[in-house]
Backbone as JSON, one array per atom type, in Angstrom:
{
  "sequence": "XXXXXXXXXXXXXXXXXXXXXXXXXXXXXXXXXXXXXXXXXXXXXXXXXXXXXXXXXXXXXXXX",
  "N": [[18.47, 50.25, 17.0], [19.9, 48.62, 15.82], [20.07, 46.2, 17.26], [17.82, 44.82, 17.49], [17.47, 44.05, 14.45], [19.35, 42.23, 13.16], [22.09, 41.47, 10.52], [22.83, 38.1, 9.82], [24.99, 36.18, 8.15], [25.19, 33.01, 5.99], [27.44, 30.16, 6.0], [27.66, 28.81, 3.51], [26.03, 29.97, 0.44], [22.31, 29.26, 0.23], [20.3, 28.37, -2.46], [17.3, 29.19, -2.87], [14.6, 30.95, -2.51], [14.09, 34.14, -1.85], [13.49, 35.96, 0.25], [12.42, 39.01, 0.09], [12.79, 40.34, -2.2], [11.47, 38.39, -3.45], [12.27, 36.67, -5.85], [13.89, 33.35, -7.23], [17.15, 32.89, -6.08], [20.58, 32.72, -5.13], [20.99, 32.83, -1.91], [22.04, 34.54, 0.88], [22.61, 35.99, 3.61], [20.65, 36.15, 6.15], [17.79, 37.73, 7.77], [17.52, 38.64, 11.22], [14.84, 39.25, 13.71], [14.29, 40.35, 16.26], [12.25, 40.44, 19.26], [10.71, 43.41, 20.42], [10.33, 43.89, 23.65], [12.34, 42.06, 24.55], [15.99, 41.88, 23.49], [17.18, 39.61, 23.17], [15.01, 37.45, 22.64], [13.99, 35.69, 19.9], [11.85, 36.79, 17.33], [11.32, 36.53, 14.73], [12.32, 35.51, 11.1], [14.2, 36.67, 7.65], [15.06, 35.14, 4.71], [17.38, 36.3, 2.94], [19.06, 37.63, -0.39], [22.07, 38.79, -1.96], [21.23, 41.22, -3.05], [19.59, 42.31, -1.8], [20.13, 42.05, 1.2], [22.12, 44.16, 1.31], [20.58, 46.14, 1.06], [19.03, 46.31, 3.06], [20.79, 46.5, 5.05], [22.21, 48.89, 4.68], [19.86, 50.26, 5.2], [18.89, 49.49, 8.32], [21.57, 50.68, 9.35], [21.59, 53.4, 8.64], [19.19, 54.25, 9.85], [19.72, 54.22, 12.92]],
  "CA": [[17.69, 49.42, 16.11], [20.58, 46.98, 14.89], [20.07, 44.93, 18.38], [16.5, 43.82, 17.06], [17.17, 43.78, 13.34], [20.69, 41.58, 13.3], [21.96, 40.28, 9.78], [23.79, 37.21, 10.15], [25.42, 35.45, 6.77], [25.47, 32.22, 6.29], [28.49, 29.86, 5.61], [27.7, 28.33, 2.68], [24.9, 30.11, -0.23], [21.58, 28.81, -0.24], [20.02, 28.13, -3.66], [15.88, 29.22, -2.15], [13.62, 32.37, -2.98], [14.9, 35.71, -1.29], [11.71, 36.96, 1.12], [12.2, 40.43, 0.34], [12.29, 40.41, -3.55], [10.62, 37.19, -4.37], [12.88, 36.08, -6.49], [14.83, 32.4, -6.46], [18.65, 32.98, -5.96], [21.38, 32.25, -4.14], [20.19, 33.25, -0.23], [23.29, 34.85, 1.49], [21.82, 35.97, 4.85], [19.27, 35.73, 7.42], [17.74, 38.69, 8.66], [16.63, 37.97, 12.41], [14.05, 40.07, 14.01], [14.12, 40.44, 17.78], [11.41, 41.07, 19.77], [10.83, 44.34, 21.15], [10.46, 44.35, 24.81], [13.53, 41.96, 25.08], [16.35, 41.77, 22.24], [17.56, 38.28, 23.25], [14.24, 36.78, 22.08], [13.39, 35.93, 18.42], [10.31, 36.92, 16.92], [11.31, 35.84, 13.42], [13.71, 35.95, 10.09], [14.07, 36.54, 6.46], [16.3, 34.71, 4.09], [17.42, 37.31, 2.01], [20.15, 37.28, -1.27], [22.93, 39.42, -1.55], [21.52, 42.58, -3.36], [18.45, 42.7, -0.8], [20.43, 41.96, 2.02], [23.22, 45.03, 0.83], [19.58, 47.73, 1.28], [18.92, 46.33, 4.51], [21.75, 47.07, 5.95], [22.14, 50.16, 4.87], [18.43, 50.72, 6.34], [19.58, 49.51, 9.43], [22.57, 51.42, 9.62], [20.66, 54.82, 8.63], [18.09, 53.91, 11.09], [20.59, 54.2, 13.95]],
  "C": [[18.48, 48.19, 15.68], [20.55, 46.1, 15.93], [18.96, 44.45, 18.26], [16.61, 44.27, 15.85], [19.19, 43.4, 13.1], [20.86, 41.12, 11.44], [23.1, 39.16, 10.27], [24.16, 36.31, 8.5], [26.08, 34.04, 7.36], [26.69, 31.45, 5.81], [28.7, 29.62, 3.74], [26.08, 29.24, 1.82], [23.65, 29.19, -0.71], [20.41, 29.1, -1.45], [18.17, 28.26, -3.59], [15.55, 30.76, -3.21], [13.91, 33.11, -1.77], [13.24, 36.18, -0.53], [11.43, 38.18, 1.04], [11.9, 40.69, -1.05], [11.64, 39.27, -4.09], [11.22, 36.42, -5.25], [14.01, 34.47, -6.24], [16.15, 32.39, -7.21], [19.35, 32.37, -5.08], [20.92, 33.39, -2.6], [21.85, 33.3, 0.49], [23.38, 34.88, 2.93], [20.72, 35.84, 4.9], [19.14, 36.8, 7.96], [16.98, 38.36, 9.75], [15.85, 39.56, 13.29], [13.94, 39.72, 15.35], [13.34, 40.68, 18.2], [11.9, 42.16, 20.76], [10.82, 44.67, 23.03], [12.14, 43.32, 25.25], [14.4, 41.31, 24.08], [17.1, 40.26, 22.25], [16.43, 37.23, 22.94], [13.93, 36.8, 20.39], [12.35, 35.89, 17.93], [10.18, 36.26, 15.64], [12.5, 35.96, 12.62], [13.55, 35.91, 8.87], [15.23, 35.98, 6.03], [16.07, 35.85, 3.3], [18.8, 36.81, 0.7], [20.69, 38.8, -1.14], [22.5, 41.08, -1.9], [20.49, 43.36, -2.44], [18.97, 43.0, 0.57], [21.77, 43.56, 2.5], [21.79, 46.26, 0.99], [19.67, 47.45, 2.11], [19.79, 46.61, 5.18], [21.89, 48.64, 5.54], [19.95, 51.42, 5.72], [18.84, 50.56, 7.63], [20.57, 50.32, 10.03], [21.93, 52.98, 9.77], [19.75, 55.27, 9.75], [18.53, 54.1, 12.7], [20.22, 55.72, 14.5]]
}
C-alpha cells in the first residue's frame, strides 16, 4: 500500500488549509495518491499539516 499512498514533505511549511482536517495551518506534506493499476502514475494529492500527516502514516504503515 505505501507504493500508491507516498508522503512526501515539503522543504519549506506552507501557511494553506490542511485537506484532511479543514483547518488553516502550517501544511507540512503532500500526500500523493497513485493510481492503482500502475504506481508510477498520479491520480492525485492532499496537503496535509503535521498532526494529520503523523495518522496517515501510521495508517499507511499499519496497512502494510
Amino acid at each position: 500500500m505505501d507504493k500508491y499512498l507516498e508522503l512526501v514533505s515539503y522543504a519549506h511549511p506552507v501557511y494553506r488549509k490542511c485537506e484532511l482536517c479543514k483547518r488553516v495551518k502550517d501544511v507540512v506534506y503532500r500526500l500523493d495518491v497513485k493510481h492503482a493499476d500502475s504506481s508510477a502514475m498520479l491520480t492525485g494529492s492532499l496537503d496535509l499539516c503535521k498532526v494529520c500527516s503523523i495518522n496517515m502514516g501510521d495508517i499507511i504503515r499499519k496497512a502494510k
